[in-house]
N, C-alpha and C positions, 0 to 999 in steps of 0.2 A: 317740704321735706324731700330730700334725696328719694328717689326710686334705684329700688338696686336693679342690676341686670338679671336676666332672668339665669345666666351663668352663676352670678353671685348667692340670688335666692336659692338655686338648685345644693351650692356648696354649703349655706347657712342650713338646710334640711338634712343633709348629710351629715353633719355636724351633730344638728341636736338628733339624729335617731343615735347615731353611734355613742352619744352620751347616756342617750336611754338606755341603750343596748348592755350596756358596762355599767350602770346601775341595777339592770335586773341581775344584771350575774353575780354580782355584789351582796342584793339583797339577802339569799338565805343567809350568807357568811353575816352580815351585820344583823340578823335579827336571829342567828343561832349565840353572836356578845350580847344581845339586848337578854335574851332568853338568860343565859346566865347570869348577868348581873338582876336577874330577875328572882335566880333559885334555882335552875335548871340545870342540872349538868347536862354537859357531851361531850363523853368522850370516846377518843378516837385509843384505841387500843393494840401496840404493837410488841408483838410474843404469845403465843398459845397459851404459854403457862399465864404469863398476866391475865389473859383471860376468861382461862378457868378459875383462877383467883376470882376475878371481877364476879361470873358466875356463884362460884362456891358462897360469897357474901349477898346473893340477890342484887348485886346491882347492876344487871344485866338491861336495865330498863334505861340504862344512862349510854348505855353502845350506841354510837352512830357511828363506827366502824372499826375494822379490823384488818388484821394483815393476813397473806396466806397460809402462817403457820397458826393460825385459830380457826381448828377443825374441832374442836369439840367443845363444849356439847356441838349436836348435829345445827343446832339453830345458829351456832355461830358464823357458821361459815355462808349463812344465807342472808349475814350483815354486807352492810356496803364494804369493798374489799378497796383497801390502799397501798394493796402491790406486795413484795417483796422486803421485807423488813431493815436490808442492806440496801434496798437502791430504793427508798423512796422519793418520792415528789411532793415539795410544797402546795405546791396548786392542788394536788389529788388530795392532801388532805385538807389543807384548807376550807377546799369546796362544799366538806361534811358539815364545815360552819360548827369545830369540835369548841369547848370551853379549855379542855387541856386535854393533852396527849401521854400518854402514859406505855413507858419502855423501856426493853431492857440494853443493856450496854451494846449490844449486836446491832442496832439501830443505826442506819446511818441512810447517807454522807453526812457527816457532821454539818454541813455545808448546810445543806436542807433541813436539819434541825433549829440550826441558827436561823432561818429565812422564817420557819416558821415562829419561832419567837421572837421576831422583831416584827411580825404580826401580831403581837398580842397574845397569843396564847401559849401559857405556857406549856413547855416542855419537860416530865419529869423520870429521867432516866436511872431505873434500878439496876443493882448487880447480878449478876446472872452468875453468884457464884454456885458450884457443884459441890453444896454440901445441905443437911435435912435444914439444920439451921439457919440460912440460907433463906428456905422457903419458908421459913419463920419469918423471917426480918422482911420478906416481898409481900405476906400476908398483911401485917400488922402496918406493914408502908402501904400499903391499896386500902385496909381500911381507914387510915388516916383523909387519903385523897378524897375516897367516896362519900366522906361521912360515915363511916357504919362500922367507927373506933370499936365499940362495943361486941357486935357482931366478930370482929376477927378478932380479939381476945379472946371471945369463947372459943370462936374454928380454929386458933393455933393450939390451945389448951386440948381440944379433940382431935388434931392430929399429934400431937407428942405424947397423948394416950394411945393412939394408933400406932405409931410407931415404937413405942415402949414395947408393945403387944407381937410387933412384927419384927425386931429385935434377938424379944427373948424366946419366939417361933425357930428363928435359923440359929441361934447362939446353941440353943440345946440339939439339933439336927448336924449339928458342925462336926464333920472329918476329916479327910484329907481334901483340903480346897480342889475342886475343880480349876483347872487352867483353860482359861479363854480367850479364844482370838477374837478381837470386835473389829469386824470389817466393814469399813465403809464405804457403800457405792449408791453412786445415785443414777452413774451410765455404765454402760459396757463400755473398760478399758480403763475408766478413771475410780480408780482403785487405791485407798487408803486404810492403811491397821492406825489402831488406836493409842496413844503410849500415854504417859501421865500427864496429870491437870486437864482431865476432857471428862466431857459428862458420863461418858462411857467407861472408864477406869473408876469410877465414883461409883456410878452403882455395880459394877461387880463388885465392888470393895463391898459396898454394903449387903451383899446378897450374898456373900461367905467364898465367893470365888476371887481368883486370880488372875492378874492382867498374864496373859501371856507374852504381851511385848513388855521386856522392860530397859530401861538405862533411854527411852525417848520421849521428847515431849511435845506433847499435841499429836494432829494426826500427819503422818508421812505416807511415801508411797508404798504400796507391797510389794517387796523383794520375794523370790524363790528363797535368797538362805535366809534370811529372815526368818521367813513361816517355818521353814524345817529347824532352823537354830531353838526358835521356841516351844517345839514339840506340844503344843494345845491340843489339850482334850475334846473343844468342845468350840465350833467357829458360831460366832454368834453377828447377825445384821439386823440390820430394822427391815419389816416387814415390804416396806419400800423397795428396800438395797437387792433384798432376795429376789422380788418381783421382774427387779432393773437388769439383773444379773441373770435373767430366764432360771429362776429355780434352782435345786439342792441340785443338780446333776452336775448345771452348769458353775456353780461354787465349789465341789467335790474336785472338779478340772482346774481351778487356777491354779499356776504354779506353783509346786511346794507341795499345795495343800495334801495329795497322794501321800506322800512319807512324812506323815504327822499321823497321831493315834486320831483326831478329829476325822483324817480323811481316809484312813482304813476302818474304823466303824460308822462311817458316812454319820458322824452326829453333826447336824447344822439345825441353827435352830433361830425367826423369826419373831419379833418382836414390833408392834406399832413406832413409828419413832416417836411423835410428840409423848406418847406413851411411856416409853423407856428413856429418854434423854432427856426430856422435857423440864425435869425437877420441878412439878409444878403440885397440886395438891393432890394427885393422883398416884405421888412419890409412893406411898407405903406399897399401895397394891400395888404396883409393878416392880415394886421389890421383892414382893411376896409373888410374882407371876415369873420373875426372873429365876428366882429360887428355885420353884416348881419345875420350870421348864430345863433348868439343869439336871434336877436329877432324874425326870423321865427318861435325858439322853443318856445320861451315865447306867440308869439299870435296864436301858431296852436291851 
């Protein structure tokens, strides 16, 4: 028999480690499919609201990961984390070895969606529309996925009792709409008002106030005559935006805001974002917190 060179043995070692190498890395991913076609779900969950859905129906026990916008519950965000919901990586979720991924239209590159189901796992991307019914149709499609049909049958049935309740709360409170500005900022400088078809004009709607921008759609930049054109009572950010913006002093000074009734009775007023924007099953009460928190500012 041939003897190889001790050059060639060196390169045939080389070889098989780095085949071993790329089968250990492989393994969790092939025995997270074996695990599922076993019974096991895992999934990889991207949108906050999906997964306090997933939460809300107990199948929090099927999470092997999350994106950054699943901060609540607090246990969630102590999940394996798979980045940014818009700029995800196949390989980063791949690696959680998920059974299927479960998201809302915001999800992307497309690119990386496709990559990951031509991996075998599928991919199931829900509407992330800005309406209660909405979070009816994301429940009742999460208990489909999980198995736990049942389960969100009764949790939609108990939140459109919830909400019935939280309805006929502000319908009988209802007087002259408050007008609000919903500002979004997430740095100092990059500064956007809110105008129609955004989560933000949904739930003012829902909470008995008024968009104060109107005739725009989606979010734009903030203008000086803009904010003065719309004369708002009441400037509203997520709790985020305020923080990012250094506080009500520093919102009371953006342009405009001074010669608006909002910025002559310094009413500014904070809200969580997954919390507020989220349309997730925490809709009612932050409809009922948004409410609240309007008319503290209007009779301070």
């Amino acid at each position: 028999m041939r003897r190889l060179s001790f050059n060639a043995q060196r390169r045939t070692r080389l070889c098989q480690l780095s085949m071993l190498a790329l089968a250990g890395s492989l393994g969790g991913w092939s025995s997270g499919i074996a695990a599922g076609r076993n019974g096991q779900n895992r999934i990889v969950s991207v949108g906050g609201a999906l997964t306090e859905i997933i939460y809300a129906l107990q199948a929090q026990g099927d999470l092997v990961g999350v994106d950054t916008t699943s901060i609540y519950p607090e246990s969630a965000s102590k999940l394996p984390n798979v980045g940014y919901s818009r700029a995800l990586s196949a390989e980063g979720v791949l690696a959680l070895a998920p059974t299927q991924v479960i998201a809302t239209e915001d999800a992307g590159p497309p690119a990386v969606l496709r990559q990951i189901t031509a991996a075998g796992v599928p991919v199931t991307v829900l509407p992330a529309n800005h309406r209660f019914e909405g979070l009816i149709e994301r429940v009742l499609r999460v208990g489909e996925l999980t198995g736990r049909k049942a389960q969100a049958e009764q949790y939609a049935a108990d939140l459109r009792q919830e909400w019935a309740r939280v309805r006929k709360q502000i319908d009988a409170r209802r007087g002259k709409p408050v007008k609000v500005l919903f500002v979004l900022a997430h740095a100092p400088g990059q500064i956007m008002v809110a105008g129609q078809d955004t989560s933000a004009d949904a739930v003012l709607r829902y909470a008995g106030a008024v968009n104060a921008i109107g005739g725009i759609t989606g979010y734009k930049p903030l203008t000086p005559e803009a904010v003065i054109g719309a004369q708002p009572d009441v400037v509203l950010l997520t709790d985020q935006g305020l923080k990012a913006q250094g506080g009500t002093a520093s919102v009371l000074a953006l342009p405009g805001i001074a010669q608006t009734p909002a910025g002559r009775n310094k009413r500014v007023i904070g809200l969580d974002a997954m919390y507020l924007l989220g349309f997730g099953p925490r809709l009612p009460a932050a409809v009922t917190a948004l409410d609240a928190a309007l008319t503290r500012a209007m009779t301070a």
